[in-house]
Each structure stands twice: as C-alpha cells, then as structure tokens.
C-alpha positions as CSV (number, residue, x, y, z in Angstrom):
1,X,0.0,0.0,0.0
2,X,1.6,3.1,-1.1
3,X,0.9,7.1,-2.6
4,X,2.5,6.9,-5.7
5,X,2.9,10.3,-7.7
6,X,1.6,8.3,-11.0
7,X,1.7,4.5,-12.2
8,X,3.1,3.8,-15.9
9,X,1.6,1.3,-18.1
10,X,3.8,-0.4,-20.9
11,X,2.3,2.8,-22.9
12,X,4.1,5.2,-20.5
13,X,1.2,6.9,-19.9
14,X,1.1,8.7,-16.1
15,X,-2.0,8.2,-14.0
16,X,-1.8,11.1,-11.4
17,X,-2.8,9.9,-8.0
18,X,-4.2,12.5,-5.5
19,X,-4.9,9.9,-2.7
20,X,-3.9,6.9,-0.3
21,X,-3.9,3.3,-2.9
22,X,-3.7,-0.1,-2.5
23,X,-1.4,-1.6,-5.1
24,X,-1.9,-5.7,-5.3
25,X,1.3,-7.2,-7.6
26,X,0.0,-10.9,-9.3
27,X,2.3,-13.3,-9.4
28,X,4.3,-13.4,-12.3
29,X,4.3,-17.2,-13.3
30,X,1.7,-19.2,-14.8
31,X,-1.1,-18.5,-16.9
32,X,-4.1,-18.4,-13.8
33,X,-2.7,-15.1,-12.7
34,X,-2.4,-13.3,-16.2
35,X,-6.0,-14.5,-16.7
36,X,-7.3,-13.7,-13.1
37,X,-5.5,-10.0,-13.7
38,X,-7.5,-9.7,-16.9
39,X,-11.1,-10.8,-15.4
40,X,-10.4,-8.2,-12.9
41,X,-9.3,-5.2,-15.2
42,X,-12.4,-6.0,-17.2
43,X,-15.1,-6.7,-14.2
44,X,-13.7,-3.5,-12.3
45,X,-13.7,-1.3,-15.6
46,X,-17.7,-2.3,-16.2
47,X,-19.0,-2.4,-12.7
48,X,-18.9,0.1,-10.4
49,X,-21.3,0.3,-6.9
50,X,-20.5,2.0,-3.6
51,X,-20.0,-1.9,-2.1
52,X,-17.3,-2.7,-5.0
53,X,-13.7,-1.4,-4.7
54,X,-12.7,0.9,-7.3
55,X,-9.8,0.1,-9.4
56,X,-7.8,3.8,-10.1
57,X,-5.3,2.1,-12.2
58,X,-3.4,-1.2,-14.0
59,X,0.3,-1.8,-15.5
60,X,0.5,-4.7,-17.8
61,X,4.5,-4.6,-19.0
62,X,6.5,-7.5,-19.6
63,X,5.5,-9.7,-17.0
64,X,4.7,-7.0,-14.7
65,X,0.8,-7.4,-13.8
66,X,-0.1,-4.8,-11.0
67,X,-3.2,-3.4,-9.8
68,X,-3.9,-0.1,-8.5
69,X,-7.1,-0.1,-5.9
70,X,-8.6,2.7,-3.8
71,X,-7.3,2.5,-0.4
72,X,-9.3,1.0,2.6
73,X,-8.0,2.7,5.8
74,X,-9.6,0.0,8.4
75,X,-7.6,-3.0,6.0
76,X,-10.1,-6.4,5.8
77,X,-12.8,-7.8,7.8
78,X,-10.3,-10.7,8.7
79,X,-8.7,-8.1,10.7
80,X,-11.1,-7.2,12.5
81,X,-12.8,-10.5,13.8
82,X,-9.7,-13.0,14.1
83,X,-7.2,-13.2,16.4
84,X,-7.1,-9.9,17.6
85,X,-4.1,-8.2,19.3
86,X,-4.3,-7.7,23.4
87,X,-6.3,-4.0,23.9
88,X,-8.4,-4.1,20.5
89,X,-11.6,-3.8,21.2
90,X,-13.9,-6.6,18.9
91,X,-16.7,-5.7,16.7
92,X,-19.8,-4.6,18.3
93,X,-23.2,-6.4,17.4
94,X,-24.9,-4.1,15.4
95,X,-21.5,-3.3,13.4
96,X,-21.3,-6.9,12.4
97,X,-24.7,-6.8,11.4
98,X,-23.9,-3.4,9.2
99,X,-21.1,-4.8,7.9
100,X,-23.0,-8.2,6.4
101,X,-25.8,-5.7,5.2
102,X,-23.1,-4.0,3.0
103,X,-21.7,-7.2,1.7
104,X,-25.2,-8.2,0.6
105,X,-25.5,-5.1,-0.8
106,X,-22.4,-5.8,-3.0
107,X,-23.7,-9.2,-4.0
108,X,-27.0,-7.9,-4.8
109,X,-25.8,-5.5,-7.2
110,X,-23.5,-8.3,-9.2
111,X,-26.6,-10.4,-9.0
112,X,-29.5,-8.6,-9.8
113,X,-28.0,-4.9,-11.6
114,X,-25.1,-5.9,-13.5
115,X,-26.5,-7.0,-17.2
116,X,-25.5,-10.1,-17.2
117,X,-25.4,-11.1,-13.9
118,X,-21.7,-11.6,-12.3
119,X,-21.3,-14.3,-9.9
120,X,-18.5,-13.4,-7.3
121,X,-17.6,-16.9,-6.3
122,X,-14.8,-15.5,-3.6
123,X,-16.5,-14.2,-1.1
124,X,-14.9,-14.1,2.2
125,X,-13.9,-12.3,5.0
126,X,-10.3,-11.6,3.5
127,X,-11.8,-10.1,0.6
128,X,-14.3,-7.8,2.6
129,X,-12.6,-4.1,3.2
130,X,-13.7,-1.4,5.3
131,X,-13.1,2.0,6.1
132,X,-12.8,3.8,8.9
133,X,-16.3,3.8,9.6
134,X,-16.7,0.3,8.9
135,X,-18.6,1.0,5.8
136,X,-17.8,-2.3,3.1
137,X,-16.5,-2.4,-0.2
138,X,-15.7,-6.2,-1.9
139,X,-12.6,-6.5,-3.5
140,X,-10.1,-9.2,-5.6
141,X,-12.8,-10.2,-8.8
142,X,-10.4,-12.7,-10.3
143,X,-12.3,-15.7,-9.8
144,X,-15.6,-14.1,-11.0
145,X,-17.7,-15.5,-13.3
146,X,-20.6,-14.0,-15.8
147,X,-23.4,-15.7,-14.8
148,X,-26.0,-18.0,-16.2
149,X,-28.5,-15.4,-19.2
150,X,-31.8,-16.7,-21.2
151,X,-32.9,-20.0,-20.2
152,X,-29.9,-21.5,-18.7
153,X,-29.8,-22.4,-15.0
154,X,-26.0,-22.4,-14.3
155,X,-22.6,-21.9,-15.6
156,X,-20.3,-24.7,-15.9
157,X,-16.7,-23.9,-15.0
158,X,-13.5,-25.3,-13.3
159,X,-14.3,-25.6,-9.1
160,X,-12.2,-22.5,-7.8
161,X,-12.3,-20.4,-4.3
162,X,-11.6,-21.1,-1.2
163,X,-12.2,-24.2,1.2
164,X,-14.5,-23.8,3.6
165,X,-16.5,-21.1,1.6
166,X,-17.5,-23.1,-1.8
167,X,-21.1,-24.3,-2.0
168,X,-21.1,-28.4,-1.6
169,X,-22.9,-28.5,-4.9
170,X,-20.4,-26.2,-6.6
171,X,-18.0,-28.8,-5.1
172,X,-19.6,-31.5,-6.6
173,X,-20.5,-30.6,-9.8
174,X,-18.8,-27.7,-11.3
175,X,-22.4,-26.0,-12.0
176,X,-22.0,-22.3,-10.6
177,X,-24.7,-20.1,-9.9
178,X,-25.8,-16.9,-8.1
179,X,-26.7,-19.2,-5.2
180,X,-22.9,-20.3,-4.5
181,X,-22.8,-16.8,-3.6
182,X,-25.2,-16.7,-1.3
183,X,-23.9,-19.3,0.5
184,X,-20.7,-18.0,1.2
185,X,-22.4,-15.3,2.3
186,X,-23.8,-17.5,4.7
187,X,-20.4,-18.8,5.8
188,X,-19.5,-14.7,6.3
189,X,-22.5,-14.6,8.3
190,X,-22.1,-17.3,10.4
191,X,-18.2,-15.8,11.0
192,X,-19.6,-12.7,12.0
193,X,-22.1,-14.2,14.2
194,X,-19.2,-16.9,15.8
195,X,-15.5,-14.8,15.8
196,X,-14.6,-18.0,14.4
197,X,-13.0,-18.8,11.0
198,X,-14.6,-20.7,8.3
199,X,-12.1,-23.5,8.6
200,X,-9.5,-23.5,11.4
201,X,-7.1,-26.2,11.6
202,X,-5.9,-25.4,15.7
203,X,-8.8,-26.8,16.7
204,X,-9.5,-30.2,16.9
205,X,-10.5,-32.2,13.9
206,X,-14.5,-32.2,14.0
207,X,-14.2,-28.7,15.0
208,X,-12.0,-27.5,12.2
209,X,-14.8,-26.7,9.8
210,X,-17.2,-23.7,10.8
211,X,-20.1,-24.9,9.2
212,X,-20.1,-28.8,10.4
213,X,-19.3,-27.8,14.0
214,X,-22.3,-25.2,13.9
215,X,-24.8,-27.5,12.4
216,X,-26.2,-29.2,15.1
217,X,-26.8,-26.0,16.7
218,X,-28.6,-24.3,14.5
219,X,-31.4,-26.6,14.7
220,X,-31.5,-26.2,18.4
221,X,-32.7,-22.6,19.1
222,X,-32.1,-23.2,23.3
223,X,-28.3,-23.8,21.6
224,X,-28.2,-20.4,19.8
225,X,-25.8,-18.6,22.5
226,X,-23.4,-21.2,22.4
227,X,-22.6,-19.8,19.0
228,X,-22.0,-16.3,19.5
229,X,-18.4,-14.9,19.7
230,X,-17.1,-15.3,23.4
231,X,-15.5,-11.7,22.8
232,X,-19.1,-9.9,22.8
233,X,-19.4,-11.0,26.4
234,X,-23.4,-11.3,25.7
235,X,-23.6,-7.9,24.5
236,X,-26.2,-8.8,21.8
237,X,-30.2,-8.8,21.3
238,X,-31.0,-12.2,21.6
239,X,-34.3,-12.2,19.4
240,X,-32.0,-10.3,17.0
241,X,-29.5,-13.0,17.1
242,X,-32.1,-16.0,16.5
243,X,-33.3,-13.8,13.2
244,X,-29.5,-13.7,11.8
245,X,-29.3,-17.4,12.6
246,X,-32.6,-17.8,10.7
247,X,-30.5,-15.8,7.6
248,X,-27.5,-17.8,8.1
249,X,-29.1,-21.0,8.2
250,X,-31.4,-20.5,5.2
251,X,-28.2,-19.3,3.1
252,X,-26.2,-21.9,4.1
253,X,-29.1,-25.0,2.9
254,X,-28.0,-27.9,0.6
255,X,-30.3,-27.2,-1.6
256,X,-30.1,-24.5,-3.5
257,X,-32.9,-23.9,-4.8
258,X,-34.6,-23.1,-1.1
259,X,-31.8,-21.0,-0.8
260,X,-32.9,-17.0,-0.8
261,X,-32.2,-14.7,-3.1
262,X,-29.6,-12.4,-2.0
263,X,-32.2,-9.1,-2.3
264,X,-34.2,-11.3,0.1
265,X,-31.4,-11.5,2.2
266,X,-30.5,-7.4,1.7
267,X,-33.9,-6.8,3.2
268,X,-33.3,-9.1,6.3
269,X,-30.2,-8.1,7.2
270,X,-31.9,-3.8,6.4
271,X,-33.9,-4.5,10.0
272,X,-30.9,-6.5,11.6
273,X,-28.4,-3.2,11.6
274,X,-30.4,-1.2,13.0
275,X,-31.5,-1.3,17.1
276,X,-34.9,0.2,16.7
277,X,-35.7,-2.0,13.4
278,X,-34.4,-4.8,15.2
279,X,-37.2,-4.1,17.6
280,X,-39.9,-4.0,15.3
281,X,-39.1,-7.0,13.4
282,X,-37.9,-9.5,16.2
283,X,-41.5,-9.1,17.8
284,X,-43.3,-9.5,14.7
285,X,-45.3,-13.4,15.3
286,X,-44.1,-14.3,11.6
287,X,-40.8,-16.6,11.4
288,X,-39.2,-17.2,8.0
289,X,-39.5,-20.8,7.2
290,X,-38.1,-22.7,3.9
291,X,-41.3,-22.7,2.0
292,X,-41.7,-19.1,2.8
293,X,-38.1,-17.5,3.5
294,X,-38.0,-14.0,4.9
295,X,-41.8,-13.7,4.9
296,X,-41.2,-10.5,7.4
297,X,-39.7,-8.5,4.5
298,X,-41.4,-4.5,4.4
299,X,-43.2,-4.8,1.1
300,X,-43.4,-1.0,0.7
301,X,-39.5,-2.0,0.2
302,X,-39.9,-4.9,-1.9
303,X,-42.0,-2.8,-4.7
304,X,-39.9,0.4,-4.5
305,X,-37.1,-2.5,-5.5
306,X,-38.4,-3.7,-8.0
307,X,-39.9,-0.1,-9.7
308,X,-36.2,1.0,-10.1
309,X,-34.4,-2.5,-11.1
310,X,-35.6,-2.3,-15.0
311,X,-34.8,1.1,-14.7
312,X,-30.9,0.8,-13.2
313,X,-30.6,-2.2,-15.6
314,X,-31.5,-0.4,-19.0
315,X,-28.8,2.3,-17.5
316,X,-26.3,-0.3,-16.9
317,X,-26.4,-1.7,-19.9
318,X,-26.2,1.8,-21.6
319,X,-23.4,2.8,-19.7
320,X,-21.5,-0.6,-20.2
321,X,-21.7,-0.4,-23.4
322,X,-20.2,2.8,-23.8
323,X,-16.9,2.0,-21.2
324,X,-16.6,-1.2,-23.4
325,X,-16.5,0.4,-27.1
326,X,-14.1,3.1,-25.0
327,X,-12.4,0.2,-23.6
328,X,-12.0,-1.7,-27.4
329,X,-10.6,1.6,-28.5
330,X,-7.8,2.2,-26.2
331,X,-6.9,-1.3,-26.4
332,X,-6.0,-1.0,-30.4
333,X,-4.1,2.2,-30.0
C-alpha cells in the first residue's frame, strides 16, 4: 500500500494519483494469474457500486501485472474479527450486522443490476474491506464469473475459491450459480455471528470446519448462545441474534434452490443493523421458514425495489456499453 505520484503502463502513460492506494502485484508465473488480472481489469472497468472497490489504475508490461485499488483505511474484515491483538476492542453487534448488510448489498448488485449477472464466487472475510467507519466495499474479482443469461440455469466452470467457503454442490459438480454466492455469504455470516473462521485447523479435527461444528446448533434454538463470539461477552439482542441465525441458516441450505435470493437477504439483514428496526421486526409473530423464506420482509420495500431494477438495468447496460466500445478503443491504440 503506497501514494505513488503516477503509475506507468507499458504505454508510459502517467496516472496522477491524488490519494492513499492499495497496489496488489500478481504473481508473475503461470497463466491463472495473467488470466485472473485480466477478469479483474475487465469486471472492475464495467461495474462500479459504492460496495465494490474501485480500481484507479493497471500496469501490464513484460510480465509486470499490477493493480492499483482505492485504499481502505480500516484493512479487511479478517482483521477485525480474528485473532485480535491484546487491547483491540472486537466488533460490536450491530456493526457486524452493518457490515454483512453492506456485503449483501455488494452481491446484490453483481446479481441482480449488473447486465449479465456476475457471480462473485470469492467471497470471504479476507476479501471484505472497510473504512474507517466500517462502511464495506468487496474486493479481488479474479475468480468471478458471468453468470447464467436466457434460459440457462448455471454456468459450468472449473471448481475454484476457497475451502470452507464453496457451495457443496459447486464442489460436486462444477455447476456455478448466483446461489454459491449466497452461500458463502452465509459462511461470512455465520463468521460474524461466531468470531470463528470458516475453517480453522488449531482446533481439533471435528471442530475445524465452521459450518459442520455449527450445524447441530442451529437446529436447536435453546443452543443459539453457544454460538456467539465469546468476545461480545453477551452484548447482543438475543431475538436479534435468532433472526440472523434464521438468515444464516437459510443461506447456508444444501439445496439450492430453497436458498434466498440475496435481495431477500439485503432486506433481512436492512432491519438486523439497525436497534430500533431490530425491535420492530424481532416481535413481529411471523418466522421465515423454507417454503416461505423471509416472509417479514417490508413490502413498501420490496415494490420500491423492484420499480427501479428495469430502470438501473437499462442504465447499466447503456453505460457498459459505452466503457466497453471506450475500452476496445484504447486497447487497439
């Protein structure tokens, strides 16, 4: 991380740089991280949301493949919720709740606003920044993947990510959709609920794997405490808890299909940051259940949603079109 006066590209053209950046250098052998540098140039160049890092800059010379980000002051979620140094203070409740609300956020604009659809398929708490206000941005689209258009249900494609994040059937199969994502948002979830990592090999062996050692729990609600992070020393709405468990759990189901949507999901997690929301939704009677997920959503919300999304998406594809022709036209200068 650096403040470079300018970056060259093999063109020596300057890119002047008036603030802090992140500069992430690929590794130079082997043909995964030239292609990996390339999906990211491309993805970051045609999608841009206030929960997706910016890219400022790129240098592609000789083997040189480096990329220039906008700088996160607060560094990565990981920081925040593992292992934390004597004296730091761990996240509050409500911040972890925030924090997954702007992830969704993230997801639900690759999924639902971006023309075709991009499916992520690395989220994880590594890959979430903040700033100083704990406001999120997602970051590293290498491994993203244009998702599924017309009548087709998935994408086939070589298994990549990270252990303990990947959707089983994504394991299993190689058949990616926009539901992978959502459960590794799950996973993220269930982190943020737990302080504990999605696989952690210094525990013992059955415990190792976040999402195996939580199971049994999360189909015992008397159980649900033993799940939150030791570090909040109870400091958490109980009722609020059980409704991110019910979000969690719903994310994280083997079958995809009864999976939510991750807008679903944005409009869950919209009552869960907030304490006086909170209030109003954990006393409502209705509980999400499989055949009806998230049946507590506001649907004032849900139609002002849906309005604007043909809206945003004819201006998305407008304007992508016109950074791609720009894009095809630099690129044969």
């Amino acid at each position: 991380m650096c403040t470079p006066q300018g970056v060259k590209s093999s063109s020596s053209l300057c890119i002047h740089i008036e603030h802090d950046v992140a500069v992430k250098q690929l590794d130079r052998n082997g043909l995964q991280g030239n292609r990996e540098f390339l999906v990211e140039v491309l993805m970051l160049s045609l999608l841009h949301h206030p929960n997706l890092v910016s890219l400022v800059g790129y240098c592609a010379d000789g083997d040189q493949r480096i990329l220039v980000y906008e700088y996160m002051s607060a560094g990565s979620l990981e920081d925040h919720l593992f292992d934390l140094p004597p004296g730091k203070a761990p996240l509050p409740w409500f911040t972890r709740m925030k924090i997954a609300l702007d992830a969704a956020k993230g997801l639900e604009y690759l999924h639902d606003k971006a023309n075709p659809p991009v499916i992520y398929r690395d989220l994880k708490s590594s890959n979430i920044l903040l700033d100083q206000d704990y406001n999120v941005k997602l970051s590293d689209f290498g491994l993203a993947k244009l998702g599924p258009v017309g009548d087709k249900s998935h994408v086939s494609t070589r298994v990549m990510g990270t252990y303990g994040y990947c959707a089983p059937e994504y394991q299993r199969t190689g058949q990616l959709t926009v539901k992978s994502d959502v459960y590794s948002f799950g996973v993220v979830l269930l982190e943020l609920i737990t302080g504990r990592r999605a696989v952690d090999t210094t525990r013992r062996n059955k415990d190792q794997n976040l999402v195996t050692w939580a199971d049994p729990i999360l189909k015992d609600p008397q159980r649900f405490g033993e799940l939150v992070d030791p570090l909040l020393k109870g400091d958490y709405p109980e009722k609020g808890l059980s409704q991110a468990i019910a979000v969690a759990t719903m994310c994280l189901n083997e079958d995809a299909s009864v999976r939510p949507l991750i807008s679903d999901v944005v409009t869950a997690l919209t009552f869960l940051g907030d304490k006086t929301d909170t209030i109003e939704l954990i006393d409502s009677p209705i509980e999400p259940s499989p055949s009806r997920p998230f049946s507590y959503m506001n649907e004032q919300h849900k139609a002002c949603v849906s309005d604007h999304r043909e809206q945003e998406v004819a201006e998305a594809k407008e304007w992508g079109m016109t950074v791609r022709t720009g894009a095809m036209s630099n690129s044969t200068r």
